[in-house]
VOLUM-248545 format. One record per residue (C-alpha): x negated, y negated, z negated; residue in three letters. Coordinates in steps of 0.05 Angstrom, whole numbers, plus 5000, padded with zeros to 4 digits. Example, Ala and Ser with C-alpha at 12.3 -4.5 7.8 and 13.67 -1.06 7.14 Angstrom:
VOLUM-248545
475450904844ALA;472750214857SER;
END
This chain:
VOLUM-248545
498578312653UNK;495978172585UNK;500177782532UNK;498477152517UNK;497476932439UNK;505476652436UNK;507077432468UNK;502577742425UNK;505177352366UNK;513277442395UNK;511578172407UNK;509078302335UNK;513877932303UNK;518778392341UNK;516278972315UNK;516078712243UNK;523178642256UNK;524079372262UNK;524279442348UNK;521480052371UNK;515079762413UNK;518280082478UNK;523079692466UNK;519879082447UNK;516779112519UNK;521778952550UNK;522878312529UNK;516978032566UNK;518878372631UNK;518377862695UNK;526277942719UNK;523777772791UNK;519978422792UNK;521479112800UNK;520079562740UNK;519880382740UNK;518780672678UNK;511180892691UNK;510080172704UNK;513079962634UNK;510080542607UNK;503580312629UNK;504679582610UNK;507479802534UNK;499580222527UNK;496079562559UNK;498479152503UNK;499179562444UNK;491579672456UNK;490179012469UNK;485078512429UNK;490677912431UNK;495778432397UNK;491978662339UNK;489577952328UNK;496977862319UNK;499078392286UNK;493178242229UNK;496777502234UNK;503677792209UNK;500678252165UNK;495977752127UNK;489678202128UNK;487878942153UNK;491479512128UNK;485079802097UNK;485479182063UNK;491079142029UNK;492479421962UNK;497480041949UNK;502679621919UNK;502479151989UNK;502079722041UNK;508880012009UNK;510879531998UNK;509979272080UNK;511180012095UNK;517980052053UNK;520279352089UNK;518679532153UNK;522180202146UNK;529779752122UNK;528079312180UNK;528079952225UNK;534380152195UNK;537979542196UNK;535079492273UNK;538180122285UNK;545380002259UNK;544579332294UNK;542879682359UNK;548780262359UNK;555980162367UNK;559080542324UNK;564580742352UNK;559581012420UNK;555881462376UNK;556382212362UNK;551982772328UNK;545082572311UNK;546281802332UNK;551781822273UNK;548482232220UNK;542681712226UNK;547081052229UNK;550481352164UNK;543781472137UNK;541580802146UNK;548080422127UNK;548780862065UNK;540780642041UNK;542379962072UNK;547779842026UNK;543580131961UNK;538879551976UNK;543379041981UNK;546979271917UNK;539879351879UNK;540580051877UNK;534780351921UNK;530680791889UNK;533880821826UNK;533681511789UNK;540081841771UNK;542081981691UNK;539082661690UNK;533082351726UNK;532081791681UNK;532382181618UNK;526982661643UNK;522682091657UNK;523181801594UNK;521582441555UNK;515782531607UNK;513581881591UNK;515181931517UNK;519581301515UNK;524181741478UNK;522482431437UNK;526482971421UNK;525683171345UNK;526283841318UNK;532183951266UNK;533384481224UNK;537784971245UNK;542985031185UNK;549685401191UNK;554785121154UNK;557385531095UNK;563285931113UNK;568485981069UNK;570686731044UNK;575087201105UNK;581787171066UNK;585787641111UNK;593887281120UNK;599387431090UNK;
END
């Protein structure tokens, strides 16, 4: 079974969203058949490598990746990557997951948060200054090094 151009279409948009492709699958099951996991396995290769999928894919990207410049392949690339995030925290209970699951959903809420606040990828104080010397928006200018006069040790009284 090959998607048709709506699946294809559904499918990419899915992953654009930030679902894992394995998951994505899934979603275009038949519920009157029986699955095992070779079969979805099998299905989930079928379409990722099919014509119908990239056609879509090229769709919801606007042109080929070789295609697009830098500044729009991080910028799809950094989108992508908060839509897998927010996917993620979307996808967990919190209150179900422990260890790695947590660290991850933490992670993601904590960078999550920075974006919605306007605060992703901002440099820190130190940070900042260093770029600005580096990009000598500021200088540092020598002084001269003068002690001030002391007046004379008077020992007390």
């Amino acid at each position: 079974m090959l998607p048709s151009k709506d699946q294809a279409l559904e499918f990419c948009l899915m992953l654009n969203a930030g679902l894992p492709s394995e998951e994505a699958i899934r979603f275009f099951l038949d519920g009157d058949t029986s699955w095992d996991e070779d079969a979805i396995r099998g299905l989930h290769d079928r379409w990722v490598r099919s014509r119908t999928v990239q056609e879509a894919m090229l769709q919801v990207m606007g042109k080929p990746w070789q295609k697009l410049s830098l500044q729009e392949r991080m910028t799809f690339a950094i989108n992508k990557h908060y839509n897998e995030m927010a996917y993620f925290l979307y996808s967990h209970n919190y209150s179900t997951i422990s260890g790695a699951d947590k660290t991850k959903a933490d992670t993601c809420r904590v960078a999550l948060e920075q974006k919605l606040a306007g605060t992703a990828g901002r440099l820190g104080p130190l940070e900042e200054f260093w770029k600005a010397l580096q990009d000598k928006s500021i200088s540092l200018k020598e002084r001269p090094q003068t002690l001030p006069a002391l007046a004379p040790f008077a020992p007390p009284n």
